[in-house]
PAZAPA-4460 file (N, C-alpha, C; in steps of 0.05 Angstrom, whole numbers, plus 32768, in hexadecimal, padded with zeros to 4 digits):
% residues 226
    n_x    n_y    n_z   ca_x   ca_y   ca_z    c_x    c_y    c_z   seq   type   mol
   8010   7FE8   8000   8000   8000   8000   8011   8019   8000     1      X     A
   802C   801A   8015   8038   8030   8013   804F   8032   7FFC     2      X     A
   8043   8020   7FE7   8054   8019   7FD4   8045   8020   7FB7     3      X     A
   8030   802B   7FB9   801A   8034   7FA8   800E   801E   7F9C     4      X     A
   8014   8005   7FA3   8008   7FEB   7F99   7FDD   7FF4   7F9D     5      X     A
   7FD7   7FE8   7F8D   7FB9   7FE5   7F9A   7FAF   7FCB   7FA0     6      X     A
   7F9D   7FCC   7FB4   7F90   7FB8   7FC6   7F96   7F9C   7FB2     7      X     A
   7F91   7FA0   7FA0   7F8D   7F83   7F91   7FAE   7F7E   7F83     8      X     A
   7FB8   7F92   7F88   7FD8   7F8B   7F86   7FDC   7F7E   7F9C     9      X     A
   7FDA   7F7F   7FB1   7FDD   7F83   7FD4   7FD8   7F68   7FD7    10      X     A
   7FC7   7F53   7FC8   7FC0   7F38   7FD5   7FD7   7F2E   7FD2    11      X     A
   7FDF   7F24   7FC0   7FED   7F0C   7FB8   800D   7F08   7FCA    12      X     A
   8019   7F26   7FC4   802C   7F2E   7FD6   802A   7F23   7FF6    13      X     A
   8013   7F31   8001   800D   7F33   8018   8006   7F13   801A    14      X     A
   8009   7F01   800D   7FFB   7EE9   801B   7FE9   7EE3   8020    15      X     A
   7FD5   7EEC   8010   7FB2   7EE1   8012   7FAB   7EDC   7FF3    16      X     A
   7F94   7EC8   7FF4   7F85   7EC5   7FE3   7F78   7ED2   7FCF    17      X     A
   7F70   7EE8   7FE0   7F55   7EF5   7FD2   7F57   7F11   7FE4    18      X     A
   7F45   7F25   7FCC   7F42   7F46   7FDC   7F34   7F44   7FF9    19      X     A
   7F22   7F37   7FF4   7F0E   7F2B   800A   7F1E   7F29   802B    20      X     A
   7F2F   7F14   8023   7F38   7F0B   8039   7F58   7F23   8040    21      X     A
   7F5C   7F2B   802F   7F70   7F48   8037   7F5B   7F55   8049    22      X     A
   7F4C   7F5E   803D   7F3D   7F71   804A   7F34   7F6E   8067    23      X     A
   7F27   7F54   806D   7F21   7F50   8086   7F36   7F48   8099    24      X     A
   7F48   7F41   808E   7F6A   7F38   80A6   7F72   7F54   80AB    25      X     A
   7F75   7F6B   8095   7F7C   7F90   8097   7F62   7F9D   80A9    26      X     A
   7F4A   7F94   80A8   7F3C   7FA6   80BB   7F45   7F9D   80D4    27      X     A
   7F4C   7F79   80DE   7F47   7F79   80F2   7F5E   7F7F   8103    28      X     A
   7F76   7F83   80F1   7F8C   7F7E   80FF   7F8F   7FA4   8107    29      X     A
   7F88   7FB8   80F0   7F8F   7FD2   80EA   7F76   7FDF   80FD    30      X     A
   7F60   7FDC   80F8   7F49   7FE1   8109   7F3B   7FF9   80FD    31      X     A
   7F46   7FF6   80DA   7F39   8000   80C7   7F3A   7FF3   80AE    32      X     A
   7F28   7FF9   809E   7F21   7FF5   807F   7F41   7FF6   8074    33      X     A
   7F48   7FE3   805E   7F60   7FED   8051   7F55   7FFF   8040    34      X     A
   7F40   8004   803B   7F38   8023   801F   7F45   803F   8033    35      X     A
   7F34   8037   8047   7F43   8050   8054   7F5A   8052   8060    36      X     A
   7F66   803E   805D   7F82   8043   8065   7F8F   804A   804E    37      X     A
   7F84   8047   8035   7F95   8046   8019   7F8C   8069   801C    38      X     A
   7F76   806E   801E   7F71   8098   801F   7F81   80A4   8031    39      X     A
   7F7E   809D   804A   7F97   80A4   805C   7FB1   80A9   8055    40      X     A
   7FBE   8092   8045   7FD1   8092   8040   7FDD   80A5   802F    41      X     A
   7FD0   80A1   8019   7FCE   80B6   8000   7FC7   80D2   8006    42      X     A
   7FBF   80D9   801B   7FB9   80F4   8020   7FCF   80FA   802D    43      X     A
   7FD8   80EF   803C   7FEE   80F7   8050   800E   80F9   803D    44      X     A
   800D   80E8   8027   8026   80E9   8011   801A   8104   8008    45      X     A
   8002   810C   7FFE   8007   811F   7FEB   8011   813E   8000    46      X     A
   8007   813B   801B   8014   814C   8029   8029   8153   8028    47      X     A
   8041   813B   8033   8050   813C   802C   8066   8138   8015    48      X     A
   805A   813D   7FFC   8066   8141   7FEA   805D   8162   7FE3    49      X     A
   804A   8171   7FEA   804A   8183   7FEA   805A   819B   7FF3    50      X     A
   8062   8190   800D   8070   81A0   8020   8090   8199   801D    51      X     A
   8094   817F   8014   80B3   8182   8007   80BB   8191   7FEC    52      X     A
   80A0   8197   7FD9   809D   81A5   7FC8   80A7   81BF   7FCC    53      X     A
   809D   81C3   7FDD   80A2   81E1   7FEA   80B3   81ED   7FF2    54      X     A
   80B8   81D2   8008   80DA   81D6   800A   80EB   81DC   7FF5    55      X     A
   80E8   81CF   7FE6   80FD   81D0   7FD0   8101   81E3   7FC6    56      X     A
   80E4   81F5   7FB2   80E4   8208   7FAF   80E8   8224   7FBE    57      X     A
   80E0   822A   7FD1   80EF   823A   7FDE   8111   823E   7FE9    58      X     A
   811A   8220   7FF1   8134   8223   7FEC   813F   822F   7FCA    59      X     A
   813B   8224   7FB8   813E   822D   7FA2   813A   8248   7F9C    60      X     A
   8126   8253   7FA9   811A   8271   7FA1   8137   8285   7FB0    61      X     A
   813B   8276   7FC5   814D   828D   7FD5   816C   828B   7FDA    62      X     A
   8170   8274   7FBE   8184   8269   7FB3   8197   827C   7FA0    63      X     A
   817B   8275   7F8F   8186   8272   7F6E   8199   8287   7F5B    64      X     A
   818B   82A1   7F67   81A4   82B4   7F63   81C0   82BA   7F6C    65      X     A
   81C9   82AA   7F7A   81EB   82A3   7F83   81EC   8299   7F79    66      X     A
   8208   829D   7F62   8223   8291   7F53   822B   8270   7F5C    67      X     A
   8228   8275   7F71   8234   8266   7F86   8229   8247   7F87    68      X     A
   8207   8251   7F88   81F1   8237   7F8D   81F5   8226   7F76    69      X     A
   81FA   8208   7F81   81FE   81FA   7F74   81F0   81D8   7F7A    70      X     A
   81EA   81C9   7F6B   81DB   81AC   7F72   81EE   81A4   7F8F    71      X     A
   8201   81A4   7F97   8214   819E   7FAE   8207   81B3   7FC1    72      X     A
   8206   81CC   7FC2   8204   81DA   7FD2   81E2   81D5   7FD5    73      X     A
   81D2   81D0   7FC3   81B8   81D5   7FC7   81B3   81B8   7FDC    74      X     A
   81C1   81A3   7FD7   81BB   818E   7FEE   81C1   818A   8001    75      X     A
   81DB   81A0   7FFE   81E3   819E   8020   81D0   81A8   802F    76      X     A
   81C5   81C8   8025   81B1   81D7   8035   8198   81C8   803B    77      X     A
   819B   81AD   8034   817D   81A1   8034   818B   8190   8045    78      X     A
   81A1   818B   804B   81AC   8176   8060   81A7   8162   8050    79      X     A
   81A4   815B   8037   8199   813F   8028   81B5   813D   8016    80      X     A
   81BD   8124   8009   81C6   8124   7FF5   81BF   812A   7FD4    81      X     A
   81DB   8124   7FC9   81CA   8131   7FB3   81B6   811F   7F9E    82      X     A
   81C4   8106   7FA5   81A9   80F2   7F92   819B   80EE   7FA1    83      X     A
   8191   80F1   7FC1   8173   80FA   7FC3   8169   8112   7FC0    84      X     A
   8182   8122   7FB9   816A   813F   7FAC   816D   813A   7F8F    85      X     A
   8178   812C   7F7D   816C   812A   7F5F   8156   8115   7F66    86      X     A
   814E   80FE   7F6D   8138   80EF   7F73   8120   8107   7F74    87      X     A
   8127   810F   7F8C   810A   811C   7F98   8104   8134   7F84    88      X     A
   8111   8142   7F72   810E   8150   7F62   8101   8145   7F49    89      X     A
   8108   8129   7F40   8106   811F   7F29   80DF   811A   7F30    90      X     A
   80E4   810A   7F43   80CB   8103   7F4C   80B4   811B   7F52    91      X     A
   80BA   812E   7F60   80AA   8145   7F62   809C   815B   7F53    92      X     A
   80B5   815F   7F44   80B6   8169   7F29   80BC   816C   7F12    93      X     A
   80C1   814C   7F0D   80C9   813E   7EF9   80DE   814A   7EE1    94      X     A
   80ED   815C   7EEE   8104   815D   7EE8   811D   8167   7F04    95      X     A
   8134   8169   7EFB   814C   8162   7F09   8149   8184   7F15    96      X     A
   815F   8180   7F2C   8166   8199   7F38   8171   81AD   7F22    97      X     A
   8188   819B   7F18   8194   81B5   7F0A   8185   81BD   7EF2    98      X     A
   8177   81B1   7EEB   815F   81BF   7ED6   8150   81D0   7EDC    99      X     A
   8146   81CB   7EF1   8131   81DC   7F12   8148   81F6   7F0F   100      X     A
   8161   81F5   7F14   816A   8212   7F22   816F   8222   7EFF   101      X     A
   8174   8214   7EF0   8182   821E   7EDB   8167   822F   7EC8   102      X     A
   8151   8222   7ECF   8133   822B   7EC1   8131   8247   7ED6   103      X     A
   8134   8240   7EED   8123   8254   7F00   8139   8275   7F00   104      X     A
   8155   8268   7EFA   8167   8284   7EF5   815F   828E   7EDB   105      X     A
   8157   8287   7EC3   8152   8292   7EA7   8134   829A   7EA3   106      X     A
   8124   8296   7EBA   8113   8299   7EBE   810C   82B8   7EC9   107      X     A
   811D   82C0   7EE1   8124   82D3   7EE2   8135   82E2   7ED7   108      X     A
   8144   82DE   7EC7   8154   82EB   7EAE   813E   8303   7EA4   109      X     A
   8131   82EB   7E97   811E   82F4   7E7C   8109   830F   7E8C   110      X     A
   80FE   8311   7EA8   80F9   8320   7EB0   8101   8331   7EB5   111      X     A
   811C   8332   7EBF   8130   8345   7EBC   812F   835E   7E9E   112      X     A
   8133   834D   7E95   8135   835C   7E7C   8124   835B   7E67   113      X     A
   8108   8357   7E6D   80E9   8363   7E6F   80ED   8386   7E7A   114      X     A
   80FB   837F   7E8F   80F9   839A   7E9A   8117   83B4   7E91   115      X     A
   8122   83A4   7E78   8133   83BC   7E68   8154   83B5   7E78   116      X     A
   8150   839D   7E8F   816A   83A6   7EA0   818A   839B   7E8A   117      X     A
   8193   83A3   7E8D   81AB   839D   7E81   81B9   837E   7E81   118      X     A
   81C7   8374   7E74   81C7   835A   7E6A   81EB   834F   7E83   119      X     A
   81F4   8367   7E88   8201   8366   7E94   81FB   835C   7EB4   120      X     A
   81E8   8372   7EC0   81D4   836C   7ED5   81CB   8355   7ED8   121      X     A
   81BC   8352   7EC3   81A8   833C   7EC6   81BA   831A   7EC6   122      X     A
   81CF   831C   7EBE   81E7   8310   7EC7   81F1   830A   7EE0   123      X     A
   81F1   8320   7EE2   81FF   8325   7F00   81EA   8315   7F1C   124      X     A
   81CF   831F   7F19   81B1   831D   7F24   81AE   82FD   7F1F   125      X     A
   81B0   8300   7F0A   81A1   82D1   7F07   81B5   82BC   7F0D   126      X     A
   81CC   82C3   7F23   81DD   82AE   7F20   81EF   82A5   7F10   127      X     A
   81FE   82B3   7EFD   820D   82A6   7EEA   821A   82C1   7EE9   128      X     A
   823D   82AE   7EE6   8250   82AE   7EF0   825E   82C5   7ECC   129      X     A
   825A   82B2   7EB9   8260   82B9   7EA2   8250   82C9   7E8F   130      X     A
   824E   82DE   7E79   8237   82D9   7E62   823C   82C4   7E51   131      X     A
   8252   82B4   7E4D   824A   829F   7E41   8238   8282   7E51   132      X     A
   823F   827B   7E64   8229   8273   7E73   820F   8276   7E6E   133      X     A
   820A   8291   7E75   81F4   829C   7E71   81E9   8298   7E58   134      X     A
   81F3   829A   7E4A   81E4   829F   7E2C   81E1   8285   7E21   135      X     A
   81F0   826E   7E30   81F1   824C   7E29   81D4   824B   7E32   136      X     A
   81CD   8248   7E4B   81B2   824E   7E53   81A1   825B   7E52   137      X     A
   81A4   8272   7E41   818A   827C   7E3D   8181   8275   7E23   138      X     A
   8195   826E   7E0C   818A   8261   7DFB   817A   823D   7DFF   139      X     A
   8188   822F   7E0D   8174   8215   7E16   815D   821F   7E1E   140      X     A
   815E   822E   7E30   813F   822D   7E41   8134   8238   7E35   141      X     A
   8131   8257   7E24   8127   8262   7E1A   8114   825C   7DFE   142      X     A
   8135   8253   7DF6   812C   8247   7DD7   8136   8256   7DC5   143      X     A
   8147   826F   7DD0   814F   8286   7DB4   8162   828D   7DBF   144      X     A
   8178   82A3   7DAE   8194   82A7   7DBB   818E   82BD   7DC6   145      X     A
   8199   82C6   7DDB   8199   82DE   7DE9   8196   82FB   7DDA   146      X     A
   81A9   8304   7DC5   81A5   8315   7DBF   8188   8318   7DAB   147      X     A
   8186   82FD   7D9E   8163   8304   7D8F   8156   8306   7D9D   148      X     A
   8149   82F6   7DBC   813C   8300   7DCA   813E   831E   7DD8   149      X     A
   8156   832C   7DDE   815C   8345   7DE6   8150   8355   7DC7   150      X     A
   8152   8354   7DB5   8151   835E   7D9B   8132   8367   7D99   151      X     A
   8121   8350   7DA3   8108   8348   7D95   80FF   8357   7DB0   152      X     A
   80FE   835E   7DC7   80F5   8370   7DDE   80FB   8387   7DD0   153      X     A
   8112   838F   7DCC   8111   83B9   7DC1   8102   83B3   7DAC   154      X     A
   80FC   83A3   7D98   80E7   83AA   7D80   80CB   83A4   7D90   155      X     A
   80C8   8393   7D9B   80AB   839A   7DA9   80A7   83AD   7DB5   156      X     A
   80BB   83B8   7DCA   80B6   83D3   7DDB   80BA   83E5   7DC9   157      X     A
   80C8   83EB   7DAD   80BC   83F5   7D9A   80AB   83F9   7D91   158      X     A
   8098   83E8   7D8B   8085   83EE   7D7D   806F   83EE   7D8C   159      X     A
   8071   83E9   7DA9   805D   83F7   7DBF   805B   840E   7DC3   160      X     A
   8076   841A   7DC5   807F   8431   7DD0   8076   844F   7DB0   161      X     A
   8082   844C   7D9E   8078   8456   7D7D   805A   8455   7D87   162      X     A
   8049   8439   7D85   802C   843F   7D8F   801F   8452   7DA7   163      X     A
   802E   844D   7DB8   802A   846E   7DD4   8034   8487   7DC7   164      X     A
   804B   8487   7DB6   8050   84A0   7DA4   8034   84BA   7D97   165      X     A
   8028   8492   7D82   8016   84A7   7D76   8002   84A9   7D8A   166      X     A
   7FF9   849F   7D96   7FE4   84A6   7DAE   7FDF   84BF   7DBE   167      X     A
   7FFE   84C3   7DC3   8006   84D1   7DD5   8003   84FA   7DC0   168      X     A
   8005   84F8   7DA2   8009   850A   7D94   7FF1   850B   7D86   169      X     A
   7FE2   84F7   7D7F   7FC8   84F3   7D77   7FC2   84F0   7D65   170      X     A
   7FE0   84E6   7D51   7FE2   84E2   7D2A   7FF1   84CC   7D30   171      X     A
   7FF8   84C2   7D18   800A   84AB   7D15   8022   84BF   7D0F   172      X     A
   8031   84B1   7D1B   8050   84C2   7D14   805A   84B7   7CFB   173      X     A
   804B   84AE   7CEF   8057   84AD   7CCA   804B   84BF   7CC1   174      X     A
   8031   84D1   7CCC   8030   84EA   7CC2   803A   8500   7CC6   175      X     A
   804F   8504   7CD8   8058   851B   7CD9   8075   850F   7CC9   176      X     A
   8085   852D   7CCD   809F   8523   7CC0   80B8   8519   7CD8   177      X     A
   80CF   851D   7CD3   80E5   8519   7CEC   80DC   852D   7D02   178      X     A
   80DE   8546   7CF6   80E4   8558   7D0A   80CC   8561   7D1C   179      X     A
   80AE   855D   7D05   80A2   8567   7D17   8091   8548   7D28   180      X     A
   809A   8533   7D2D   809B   8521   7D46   80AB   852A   7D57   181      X     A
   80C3   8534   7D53   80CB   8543   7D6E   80C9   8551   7D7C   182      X     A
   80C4   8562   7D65   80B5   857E   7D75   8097   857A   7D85   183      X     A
   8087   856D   7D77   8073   855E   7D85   807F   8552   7DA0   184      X     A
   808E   8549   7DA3   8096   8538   7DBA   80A5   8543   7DC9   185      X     A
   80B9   8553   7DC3   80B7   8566   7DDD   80A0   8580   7DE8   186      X     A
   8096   8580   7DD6   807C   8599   7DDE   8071   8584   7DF9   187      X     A
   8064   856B   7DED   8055   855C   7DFC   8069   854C   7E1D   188      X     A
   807F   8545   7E10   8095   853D   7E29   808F   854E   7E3B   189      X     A
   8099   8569   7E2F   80A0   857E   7E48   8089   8586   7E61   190      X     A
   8073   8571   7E5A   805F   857F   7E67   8064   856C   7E87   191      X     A
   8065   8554   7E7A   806B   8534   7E83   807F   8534   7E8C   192      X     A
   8090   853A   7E85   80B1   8532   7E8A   80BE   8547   7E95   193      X     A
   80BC   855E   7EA4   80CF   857A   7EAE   80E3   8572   7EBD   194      X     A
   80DF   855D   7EC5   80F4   8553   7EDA   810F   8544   7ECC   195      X     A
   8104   8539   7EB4   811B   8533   7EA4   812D   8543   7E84   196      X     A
   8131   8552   7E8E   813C   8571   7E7A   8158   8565   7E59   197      X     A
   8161   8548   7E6A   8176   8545   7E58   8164   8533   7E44   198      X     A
   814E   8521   7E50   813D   8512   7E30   812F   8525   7E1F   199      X     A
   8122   8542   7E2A   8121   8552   7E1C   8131   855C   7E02   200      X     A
   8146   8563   7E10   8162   856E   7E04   8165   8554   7DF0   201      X     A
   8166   8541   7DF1   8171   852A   7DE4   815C   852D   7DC5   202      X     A
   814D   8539   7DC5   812E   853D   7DB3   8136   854C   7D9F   203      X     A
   814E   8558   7DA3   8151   8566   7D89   8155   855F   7D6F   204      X     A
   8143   8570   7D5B   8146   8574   7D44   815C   855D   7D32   205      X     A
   8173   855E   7D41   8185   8547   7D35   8187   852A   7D38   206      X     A
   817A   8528   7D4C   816D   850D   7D52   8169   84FC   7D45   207      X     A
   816C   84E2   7D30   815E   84D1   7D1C   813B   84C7   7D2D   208      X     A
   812B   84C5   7D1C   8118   84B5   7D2C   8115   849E   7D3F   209      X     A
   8134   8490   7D30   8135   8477   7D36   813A   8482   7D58   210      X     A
   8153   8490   7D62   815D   8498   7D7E   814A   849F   7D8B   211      X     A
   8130   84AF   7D7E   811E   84B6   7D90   8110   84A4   7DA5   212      X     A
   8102   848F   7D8D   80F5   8474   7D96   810E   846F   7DAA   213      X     A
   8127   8467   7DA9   8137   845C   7DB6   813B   8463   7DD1   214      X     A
   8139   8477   7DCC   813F   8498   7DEB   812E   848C   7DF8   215      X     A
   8113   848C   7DEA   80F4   848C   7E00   80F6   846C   7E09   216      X     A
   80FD   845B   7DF9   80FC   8445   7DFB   810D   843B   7E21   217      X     A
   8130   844B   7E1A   813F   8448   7E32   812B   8453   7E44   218      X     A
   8124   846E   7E45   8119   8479   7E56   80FB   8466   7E6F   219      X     A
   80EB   845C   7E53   80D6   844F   7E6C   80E2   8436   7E70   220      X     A
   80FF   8426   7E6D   8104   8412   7E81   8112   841B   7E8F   221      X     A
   811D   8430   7E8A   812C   843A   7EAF   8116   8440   7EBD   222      X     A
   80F8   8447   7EB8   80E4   8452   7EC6   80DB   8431   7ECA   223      X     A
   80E0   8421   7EC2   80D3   8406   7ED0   80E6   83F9   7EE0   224      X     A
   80FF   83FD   7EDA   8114   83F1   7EEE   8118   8403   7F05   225      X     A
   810B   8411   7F0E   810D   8429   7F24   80FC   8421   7F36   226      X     A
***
């Protein structure tokens, strides 16, 4: 039973005949039903597989960004070894520790730099030691190489950011020309922005369009990494 066998697994082993006669030798000897000892049982495993779950992950959570943390170090802190922490990992969550830490650091990467932070940082922040490291794993987990995924964020926050443009001026900025999107955009900045005098200044006339988008672009992820 504590072997996930079921009842009619349970005869033959156990030395009886028949379910019949399991059952009535287990009530009399246990001073319950084996059904309910089989619910008991099973409720009390899924407890505790819950709560080693937990364990785990939380050690991991307050792990994973040290250089340092490693499958050795993660079992010592559990006082366990380490092939009972790849078992209980494999089993729990059917994959291995170091897959567990290596997912959950690129995991936080990618949020990282969701939020514009620098590739350097976000290095520094997820545990890894190297950018080549880094970029070994962010292409497995991810599925793309680092710089296309960094690439493919500024053209989306591009073309979010161009869309708040025309919003924000109340044309599509393919209707005006170079200069007068700028001028538009510092008239409108300055109203918004007084506190920041040099993205203003940055607005001038000589500007390509392309730097503009780019300016505003830097500008609201330092306003989200703040």
């Amino acid at each position: 039973m504590k072997n996930n066998f079921s009842v009619e697994e349970t005869v033959e082993p156990a030395g009886y005949k028949s379910v019949f006669t399991l059952r009535v030798a287990f009530k009399k000897v246990e001073g319950i039903s084996i059904g309910k000892y089989a619910k008991l049982f099973a409720s009390r495993d899924t407890k505790l597989k819950e709560e080693s779950r937990e364990k785990l992950e939380d050690t991991l959570n307050q792990n994973f960004k040290n250089a340092d943390f490693n499958i050795s170090l993660f079992a010592n802190t559990l006082g366990i070894s380490e092939r009972t922490l790849h078992r209980k990992f494999v089993d729990l969550f059917d994959i291995t520790p170091m897959q567990m830490l290596e997912k959950k650091r690129i995991e936080h990467a990618v949020n990282l730099l969701k939020k514009g932070t620098s590739i350097a940082t976000v290095i520094q922040k997820s545990g890894y030691r190297t950018e080549s490291a880094f970029r070994i794993a962010f292409k497995k987990i991810v599925g793309v190489p680092l710089v296309g995924y960094v690439t493919s964020l500024k053209e989306d926050s591009m073309l979010t950011l161009k869309h708040d443009i025309e919003s924000l001026l109340g044309t599509k900025v393919g209707d005006l020309d170079s200069n007068g999107i700028k001028l538009a955009l510092r008239d409108e900045l300055s109203i918004y922005l007084p506190q920041r005098p040099s993205l203003l200044e940055s607005l001038a006339a000589s500007a390509s369009d392309h730097q503009v988008i780019e300016l505003l672009i830097d500008y609201e992820m330092q306003k989200q990494s703040n």
